[in-house]
N, C-alpha and C positions, 0 to 999 in steps of 0.2 A: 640370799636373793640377789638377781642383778641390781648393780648398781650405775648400770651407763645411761647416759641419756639414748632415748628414743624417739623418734617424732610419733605421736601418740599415743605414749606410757602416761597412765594415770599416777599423779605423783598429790601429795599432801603436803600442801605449806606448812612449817614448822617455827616460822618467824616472819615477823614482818606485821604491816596491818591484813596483812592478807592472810596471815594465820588462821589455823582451822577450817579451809575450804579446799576440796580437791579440784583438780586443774589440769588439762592435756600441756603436754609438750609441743607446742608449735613448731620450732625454730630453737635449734642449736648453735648456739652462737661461739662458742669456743670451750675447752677444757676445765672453765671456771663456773659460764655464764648459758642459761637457757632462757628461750622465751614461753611463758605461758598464759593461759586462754582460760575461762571457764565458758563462754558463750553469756553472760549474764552480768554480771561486775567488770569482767573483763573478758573485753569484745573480740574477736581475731583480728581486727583493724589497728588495734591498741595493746598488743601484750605485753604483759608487765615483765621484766629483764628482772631474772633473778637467779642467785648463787644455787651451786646445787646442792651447796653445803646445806641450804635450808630448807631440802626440799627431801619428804620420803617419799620413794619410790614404790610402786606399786605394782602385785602380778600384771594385772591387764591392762593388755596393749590393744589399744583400735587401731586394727591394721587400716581397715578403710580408711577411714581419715587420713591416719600418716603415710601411706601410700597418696592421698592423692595430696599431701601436702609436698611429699618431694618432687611429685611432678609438676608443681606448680599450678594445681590447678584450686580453681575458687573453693574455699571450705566455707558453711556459712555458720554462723553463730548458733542457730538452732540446732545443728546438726550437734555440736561439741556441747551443748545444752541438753540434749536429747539423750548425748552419752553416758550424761556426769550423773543424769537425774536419779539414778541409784546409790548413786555416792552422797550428792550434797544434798539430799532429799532425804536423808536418816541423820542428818546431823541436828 
């Protein structure tokens, strides 16, 4: 499977308090470090800075979101909530 960061690749915390909930990829912060989002614990206003070492990476990608995240444009919380709800909704 890929393992690069993408801005909205569904990834699974693997450490951390945040362990066990899946999470979009906001924000790529450098070769070590991504920021992520669930829309719910962790808002897009606030995303939590974390290694990728901790993080597994997942087939699907929400283009829409990470498309309008590079463009800078508003994403809002329910949207990346509305994403996950198949993921963090079976845990």
């Amino acid at each position: 499977m890929d393992q690069s960061p993408q801005l909205g690749r569904v990834v699974f915390s693997t450490a951390g308090r945040d362990a066990g909930r899946f999470y979009l990829i906001v924000e790529i912060v450098d070769s070590v470090f991504v920021k992520i989002a669930d829309g719910d614990q962790r808002r897009i206003d606030s995303p939590k800075l974390k290694k990728i070492k901790h993080l597994r990476f997942q087939h699907e990608v929400f283009d829409k979101i990470g498309d309008k995240l590079a463009e800078g444009k508003k994403v809002f919380d329910a949207e990346i909530k509305s994403a996950l709800r198949n993921y963090n909704g079976s845990i």
